[in-house]
C-alpha positions as CSV (number, residue, x, y, z in Angstrom):
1,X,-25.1,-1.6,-9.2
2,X,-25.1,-0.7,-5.6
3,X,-23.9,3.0,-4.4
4,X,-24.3,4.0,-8.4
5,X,-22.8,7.4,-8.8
6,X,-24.9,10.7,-10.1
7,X,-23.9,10.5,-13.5
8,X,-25.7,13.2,-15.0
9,X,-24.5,15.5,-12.1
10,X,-21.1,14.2,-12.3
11,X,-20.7,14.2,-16.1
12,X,-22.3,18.4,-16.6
13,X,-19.9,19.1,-14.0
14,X,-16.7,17.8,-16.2
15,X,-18.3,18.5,-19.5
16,X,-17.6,14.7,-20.1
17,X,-20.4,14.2,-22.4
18,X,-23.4,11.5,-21.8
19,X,-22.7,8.5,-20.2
20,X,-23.1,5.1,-22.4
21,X,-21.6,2.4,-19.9
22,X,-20.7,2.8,-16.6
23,X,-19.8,-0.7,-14.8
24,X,-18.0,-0.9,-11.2
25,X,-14.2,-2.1,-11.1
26,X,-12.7,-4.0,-8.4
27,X,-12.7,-2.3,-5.0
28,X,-10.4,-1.5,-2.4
29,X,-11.6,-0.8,0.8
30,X,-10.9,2.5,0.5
31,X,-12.8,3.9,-2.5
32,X,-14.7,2.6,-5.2
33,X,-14.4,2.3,-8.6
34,X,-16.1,2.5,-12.3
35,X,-14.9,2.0,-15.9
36,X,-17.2,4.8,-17.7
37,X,-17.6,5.6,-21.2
38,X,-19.3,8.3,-22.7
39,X,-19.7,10.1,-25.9
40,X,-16.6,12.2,-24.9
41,X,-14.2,8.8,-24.7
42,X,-13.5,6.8,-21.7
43,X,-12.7,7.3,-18.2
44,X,-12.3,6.5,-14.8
45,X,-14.2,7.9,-11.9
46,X,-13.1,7.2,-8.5
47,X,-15.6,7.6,-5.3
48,X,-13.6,8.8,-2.3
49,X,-15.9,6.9,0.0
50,X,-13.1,6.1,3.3
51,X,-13.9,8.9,5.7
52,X,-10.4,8.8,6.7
53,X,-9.3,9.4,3.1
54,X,-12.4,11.6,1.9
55,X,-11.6,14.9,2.5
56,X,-11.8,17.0,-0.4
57,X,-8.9,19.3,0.5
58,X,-7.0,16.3,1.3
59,X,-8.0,14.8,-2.3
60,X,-7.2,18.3,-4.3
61,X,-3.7,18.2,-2.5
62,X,-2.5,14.8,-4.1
63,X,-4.0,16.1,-7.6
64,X,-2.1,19.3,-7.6
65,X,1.0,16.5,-6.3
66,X,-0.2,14.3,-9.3
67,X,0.1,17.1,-11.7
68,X,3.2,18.2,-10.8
69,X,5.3,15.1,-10.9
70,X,3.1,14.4,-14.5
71,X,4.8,17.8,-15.7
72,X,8.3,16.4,-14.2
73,X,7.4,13.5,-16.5
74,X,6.6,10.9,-13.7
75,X,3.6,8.4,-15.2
76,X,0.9,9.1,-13.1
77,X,-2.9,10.0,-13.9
78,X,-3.4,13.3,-12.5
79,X,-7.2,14.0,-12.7
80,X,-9.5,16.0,-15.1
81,X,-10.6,19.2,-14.0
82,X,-14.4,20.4,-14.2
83,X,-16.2,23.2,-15.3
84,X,-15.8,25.0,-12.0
85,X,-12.2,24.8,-12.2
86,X,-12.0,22.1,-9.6
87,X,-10.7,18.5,-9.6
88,X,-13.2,17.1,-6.5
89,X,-16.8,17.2,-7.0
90,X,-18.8,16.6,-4.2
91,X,-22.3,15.6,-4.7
92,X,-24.6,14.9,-1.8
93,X,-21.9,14.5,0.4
94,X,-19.6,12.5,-1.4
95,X,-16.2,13.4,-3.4
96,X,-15.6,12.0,-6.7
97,X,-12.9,12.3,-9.3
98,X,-12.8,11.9,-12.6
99,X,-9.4,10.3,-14.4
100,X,-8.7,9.5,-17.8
101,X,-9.2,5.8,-18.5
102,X,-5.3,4.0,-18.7
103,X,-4.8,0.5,-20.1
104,X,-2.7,-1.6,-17.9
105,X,-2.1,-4.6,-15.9
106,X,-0.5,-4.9,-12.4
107,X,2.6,-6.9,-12.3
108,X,3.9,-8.6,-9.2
109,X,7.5,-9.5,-8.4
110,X,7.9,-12.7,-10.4
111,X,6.5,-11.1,-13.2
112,X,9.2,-8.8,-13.7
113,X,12.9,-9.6,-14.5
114,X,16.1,-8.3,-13.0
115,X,16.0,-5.3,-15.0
116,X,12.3,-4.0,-14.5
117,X,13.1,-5.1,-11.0
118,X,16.1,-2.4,-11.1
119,X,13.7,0.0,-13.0
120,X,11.2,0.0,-10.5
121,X,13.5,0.7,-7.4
122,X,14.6,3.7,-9.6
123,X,10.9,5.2,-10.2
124,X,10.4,5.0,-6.7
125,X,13.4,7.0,-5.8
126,X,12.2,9.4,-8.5
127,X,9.3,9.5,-6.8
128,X,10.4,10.3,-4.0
129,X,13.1,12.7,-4.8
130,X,10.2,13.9,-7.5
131,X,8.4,14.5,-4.3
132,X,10.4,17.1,-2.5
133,X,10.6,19.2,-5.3
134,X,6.7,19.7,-5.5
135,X,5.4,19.1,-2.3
136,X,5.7,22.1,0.3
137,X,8.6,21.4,2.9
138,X,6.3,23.5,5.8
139,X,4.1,20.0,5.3
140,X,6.8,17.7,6.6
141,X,5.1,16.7,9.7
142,X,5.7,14.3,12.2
143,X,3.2,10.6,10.6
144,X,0.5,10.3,11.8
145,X,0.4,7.3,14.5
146,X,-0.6,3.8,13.6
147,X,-4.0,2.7,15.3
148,X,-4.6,-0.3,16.7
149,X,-5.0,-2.3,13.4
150,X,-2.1,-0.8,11.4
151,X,-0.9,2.1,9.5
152,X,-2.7,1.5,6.7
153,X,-5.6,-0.4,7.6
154,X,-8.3,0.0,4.7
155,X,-5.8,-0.4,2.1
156,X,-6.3,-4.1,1.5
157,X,-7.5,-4.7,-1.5
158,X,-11.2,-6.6,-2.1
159,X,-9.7,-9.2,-4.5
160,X,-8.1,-8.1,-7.4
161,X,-5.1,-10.3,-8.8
162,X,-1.8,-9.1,-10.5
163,X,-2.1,-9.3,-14.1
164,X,-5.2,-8.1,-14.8
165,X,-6.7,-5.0,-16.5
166,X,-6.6,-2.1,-14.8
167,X,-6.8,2.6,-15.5
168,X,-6.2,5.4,-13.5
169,X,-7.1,4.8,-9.7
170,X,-8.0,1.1,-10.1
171,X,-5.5,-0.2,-7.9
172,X,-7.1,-0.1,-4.8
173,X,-4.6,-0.1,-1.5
174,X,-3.5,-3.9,-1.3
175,X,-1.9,-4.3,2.0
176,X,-1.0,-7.0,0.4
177,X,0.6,-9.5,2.0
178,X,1.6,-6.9,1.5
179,X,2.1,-3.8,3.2
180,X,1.4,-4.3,6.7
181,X,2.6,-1.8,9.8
182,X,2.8,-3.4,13.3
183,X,-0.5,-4.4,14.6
184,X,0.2,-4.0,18.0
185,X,-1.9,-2.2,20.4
186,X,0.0,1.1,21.7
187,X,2.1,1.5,18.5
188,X,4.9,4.3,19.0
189,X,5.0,5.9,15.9
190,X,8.3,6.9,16.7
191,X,9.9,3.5,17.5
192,X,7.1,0.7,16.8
193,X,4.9,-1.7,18.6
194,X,5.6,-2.7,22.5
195,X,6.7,-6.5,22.7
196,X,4.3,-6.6,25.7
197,X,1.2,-5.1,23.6
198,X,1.7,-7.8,20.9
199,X,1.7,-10.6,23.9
200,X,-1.4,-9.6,25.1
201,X,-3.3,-9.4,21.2
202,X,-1.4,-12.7,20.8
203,X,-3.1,-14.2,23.6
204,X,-6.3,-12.6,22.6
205,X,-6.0,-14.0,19.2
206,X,-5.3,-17.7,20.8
207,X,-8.0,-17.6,22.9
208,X,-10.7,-16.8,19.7
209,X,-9.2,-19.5,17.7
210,X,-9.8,-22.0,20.2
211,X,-13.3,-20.5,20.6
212,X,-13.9,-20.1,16.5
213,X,-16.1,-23.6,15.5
214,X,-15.8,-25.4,13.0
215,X,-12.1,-26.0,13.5
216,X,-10.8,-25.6,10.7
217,X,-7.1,-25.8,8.8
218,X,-6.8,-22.2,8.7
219,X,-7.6,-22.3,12.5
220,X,-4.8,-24.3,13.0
221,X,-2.3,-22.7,10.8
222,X,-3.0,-19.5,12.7
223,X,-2.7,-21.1,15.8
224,X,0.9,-22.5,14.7
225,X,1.9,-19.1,13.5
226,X,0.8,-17.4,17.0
227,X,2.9,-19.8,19.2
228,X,5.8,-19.6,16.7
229,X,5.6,-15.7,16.5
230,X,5.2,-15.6,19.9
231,X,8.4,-17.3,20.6
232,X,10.5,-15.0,18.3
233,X,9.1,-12.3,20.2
234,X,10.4,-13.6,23.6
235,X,13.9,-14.3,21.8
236,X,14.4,-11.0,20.3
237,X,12.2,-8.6,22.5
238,X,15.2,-6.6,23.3
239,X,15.5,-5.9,19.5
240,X,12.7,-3.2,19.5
241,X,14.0,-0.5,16.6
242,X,14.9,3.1,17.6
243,X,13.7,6.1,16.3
244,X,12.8,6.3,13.2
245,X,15.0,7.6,9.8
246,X,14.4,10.5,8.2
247,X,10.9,12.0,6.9
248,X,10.0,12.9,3.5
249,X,6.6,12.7,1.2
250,X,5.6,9.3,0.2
251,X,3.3,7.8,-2.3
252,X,2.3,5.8,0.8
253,X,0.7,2.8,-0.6
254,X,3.5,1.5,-3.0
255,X,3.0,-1.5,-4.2
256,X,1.5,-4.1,-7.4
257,X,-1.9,-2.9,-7.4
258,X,-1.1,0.6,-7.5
259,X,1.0,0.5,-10.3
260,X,-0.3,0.0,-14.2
261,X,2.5,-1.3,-16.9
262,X,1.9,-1.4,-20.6
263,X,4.1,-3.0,-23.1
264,X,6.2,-3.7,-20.1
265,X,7.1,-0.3,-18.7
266,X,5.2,1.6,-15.7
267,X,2.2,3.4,-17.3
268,X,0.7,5.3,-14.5
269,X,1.6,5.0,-10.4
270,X,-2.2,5.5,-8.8
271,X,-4.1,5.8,-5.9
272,X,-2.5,8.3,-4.2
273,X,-4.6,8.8,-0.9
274,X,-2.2,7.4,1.5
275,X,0.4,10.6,0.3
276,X,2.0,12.0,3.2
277,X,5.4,12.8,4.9
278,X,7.1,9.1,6.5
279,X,9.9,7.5,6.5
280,X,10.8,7.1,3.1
281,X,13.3,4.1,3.4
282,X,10.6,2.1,5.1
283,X,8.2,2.8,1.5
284,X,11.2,1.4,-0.2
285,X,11.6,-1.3,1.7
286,X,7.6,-2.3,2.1
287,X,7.3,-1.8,-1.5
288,X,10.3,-4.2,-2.1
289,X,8.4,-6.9,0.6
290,X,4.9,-6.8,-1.4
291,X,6.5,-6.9,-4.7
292,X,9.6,-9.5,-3.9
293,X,7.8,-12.1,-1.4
294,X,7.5,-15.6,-2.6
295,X,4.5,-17.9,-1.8
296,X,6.4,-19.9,0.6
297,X,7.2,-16.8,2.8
298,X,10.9,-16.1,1.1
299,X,12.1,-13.0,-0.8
300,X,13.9,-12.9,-3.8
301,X,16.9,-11.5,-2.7
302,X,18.4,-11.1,-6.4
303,X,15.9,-9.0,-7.2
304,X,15.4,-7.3,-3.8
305,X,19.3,-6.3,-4.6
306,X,18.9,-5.0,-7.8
307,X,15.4,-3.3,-6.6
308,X,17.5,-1.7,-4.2
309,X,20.7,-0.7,-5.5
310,X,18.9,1.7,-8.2
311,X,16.4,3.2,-5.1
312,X,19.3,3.9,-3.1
313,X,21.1,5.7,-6.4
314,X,18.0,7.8,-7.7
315,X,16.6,8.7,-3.9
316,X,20.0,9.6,-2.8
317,X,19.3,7.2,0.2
318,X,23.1,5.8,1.8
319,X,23.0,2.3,2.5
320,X,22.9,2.9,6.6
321,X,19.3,4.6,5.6
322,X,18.2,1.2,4.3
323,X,19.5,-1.0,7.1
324,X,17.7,1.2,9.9
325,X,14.5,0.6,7.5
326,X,14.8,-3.2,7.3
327,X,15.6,-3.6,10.5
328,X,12.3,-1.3,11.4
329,X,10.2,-3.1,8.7
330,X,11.1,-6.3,10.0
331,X,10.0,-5.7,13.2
332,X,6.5,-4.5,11.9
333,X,6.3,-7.8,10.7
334,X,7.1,-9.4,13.8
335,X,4.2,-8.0,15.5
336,X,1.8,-7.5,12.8
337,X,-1.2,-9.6,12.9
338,X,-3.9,-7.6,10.9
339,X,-5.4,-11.1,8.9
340,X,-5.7,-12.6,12.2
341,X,-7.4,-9.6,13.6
342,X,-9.9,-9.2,10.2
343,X,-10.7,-13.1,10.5
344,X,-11.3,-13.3,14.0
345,X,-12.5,-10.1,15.0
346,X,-14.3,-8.8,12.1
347,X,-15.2,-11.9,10.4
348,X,-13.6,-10.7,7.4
349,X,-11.6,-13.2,5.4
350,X,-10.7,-11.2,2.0
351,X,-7.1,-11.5,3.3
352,X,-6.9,-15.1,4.0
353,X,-5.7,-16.2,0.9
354,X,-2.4,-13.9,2.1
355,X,-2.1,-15.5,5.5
356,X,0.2,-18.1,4.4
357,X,3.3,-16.1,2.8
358,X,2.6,-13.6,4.8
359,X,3.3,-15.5,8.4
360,X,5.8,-17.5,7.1
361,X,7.6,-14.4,5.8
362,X,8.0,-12.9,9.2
363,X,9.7,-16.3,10.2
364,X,12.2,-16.7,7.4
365,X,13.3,-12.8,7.5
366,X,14.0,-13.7,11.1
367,X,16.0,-16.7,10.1
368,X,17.5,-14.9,7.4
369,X,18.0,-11.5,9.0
370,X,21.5,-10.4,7.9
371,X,21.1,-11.6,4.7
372,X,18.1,-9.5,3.5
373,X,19.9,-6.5,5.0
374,X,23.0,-7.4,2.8
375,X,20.2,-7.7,-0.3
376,X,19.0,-3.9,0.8
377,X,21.8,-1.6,2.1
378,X,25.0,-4.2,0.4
């Protein structure tokens, strides 16, 4: 087991007994991950390994979050605290947490009906409302601006499949096919990505697929989808969003691999080290786009609506609120190109298997434009 955590260290330090199995679970990119039991019971201990996400003050901040919605009765997984009166221990330069073990599986979209659908836009609104009640309003600053490879880059998930078992922290980020920000060089946090950036990393892009040997199919898919994409651009360039909505805390990674059910009902909402003040609309309506998206690139729009209709009453968001996000959303799609970017430019092709929904989604939400902002904000 590569990067094996100090056990002993880790388990005196929480009083958790002696360890009898310890095996990794499935990885995100930005932690990792083990089932452990011990003679205590079972549990989950999460490495905080993404320097961007590591900080231990950063980390106790979203447990004292966790702990506070838990006591407004919010399923989460808030951690276990050690004998030093801490939640983070940090051993040899790394922070680690240690969670009580949850039985769940992820659930996608097509796995839920019209009611969990409804149910799940309304724990997001709690969240969210949940949120401003615990979280300090002095900490409601501007987001932090996207880099060149998105908002959340890191938070695609290393395999992992709805439907599977899962506990406290398993989730890893999925930018699942999921997620996505605008992948644009020059992003302007306040508006989105620059028509003209995404030209330019189009024609990058073009220029390494015709370079890439052996040619292959997903070659020429991307190729297709980079011509097509770049021909919406230059039809609806003038479309670039305004500012954006109002602020607020967000879970900030909101979508089927964050999110445990058991006996079909949310169990615990996890990996919460994307938390932070953005729009919180746009969660809704990312969340909504992961969950909702079809393998051919469509949404289902009736559950989208029903999704939507119970966010809008629980967050207290007016339908205007979730227009402004679509429309914002939809043009993070329209110049997002973070597969393309991993496969070509990394040589990383975990996220391949998403490339196809995922590029033909940003087509048919063009095509279908009024119509999914009816489904949102109608």
């Amino acid at each position: 087991m590569s990067h094996a955590p100090p056990l002993g260290a880790l388990l005196r330090q929480y009083a958790a007994g002696s360890a009898l199995t310890c095996d990794p679970v499935e990885q995100g990119l930005l932690n990792r991950g083990y089932r452990l039991r011990t003679t205590r019971g079972r549990y989950f201990l999460k490495h905080h390994f993404d320097p961007e996400t590591a900080d231990p003050a950063a980390i106790a901040r979203q447990h004292r979050a966790t702990q506070r919605l838990a006591d407004l009765g919010v399923p989460v997984a808030p951690p276990l605290t050690g004998t030093d009166g801490r939640t983070v221990a940090v051993i040899g330069g790394h922070a680690y947490a240690l969670h009580p073990w949850i039985d769940g599986r992820h659930r996608h979209g097509g796995q839920l009906t019209t009611q969990q659908c409804a149910r799940l836009g309304a724990l997001l609104g709690v969240v969210h409302a949940s949120l401003e009640r615990v979280m300090p309003a002095q900490g409601r600053t501007p987001a932090r601006p996207t880099d060149v490879t998105g908002a959340t880059e890191g938070s695609a998930r290393a395999g992992g499949s709805a439907g599977t078992g899962g506990s406290a922290g398993t989730g890893g980020s999925a930018r699942a096919g999921a997620g996505g920000s605008a992948a644009a060089e020059g992003v302007d946090p306040a508006r989105g990505a620059d028509p003209a950036d995404t030209f330019a990393l189009i024609d990058r892009l073009l220029a390494r697929v015709r370079r890439h040997r052996p040619y292959d199919a997903f070659d020429e898919l991307a190729r297709h989808r980079l011509l097509e994409r770049r021909a919406l651009l230059e039809r609806h360039a003038d479309r670039r969003p305004p500012q954006g909505g109002s602020v607020g805390w967000v879970h900030g990674d909101f979508h089927p691999f964050n999110l445990l059910y058991r006996d079909g009902e949310p169990a615990a909402i996890v990996d919460w080290d994307r938390l932070g003040v953005h729009p919180r609309a746009e969660e809704a309506v990312r969340a909504a786009v992961i969950f909702f998206v079809r393998p051919v690139g469509a949404l289902d729009l009736a559950k989208v609506r029903a999704y939507a209709r119970a966010y809008r009453r629980t967050a207290g968001a007016g339908p205007a609120e979730l227009a402004a996000a679509v429309h914002r959303v939809w043009w993070e799609r329209l110049n997002d190109f973070w597969m393309l970017r991993w496969h070509y430019e990394r040589g990383d092709t975990r996220a391949d298997p998403q490339f196809p929904a995922a590029s033909a989604l940003a087509v048919w939400w063009t095509r279908e434009y009024d119509t999914v902002c009816e489904a949102f904000a109608g």
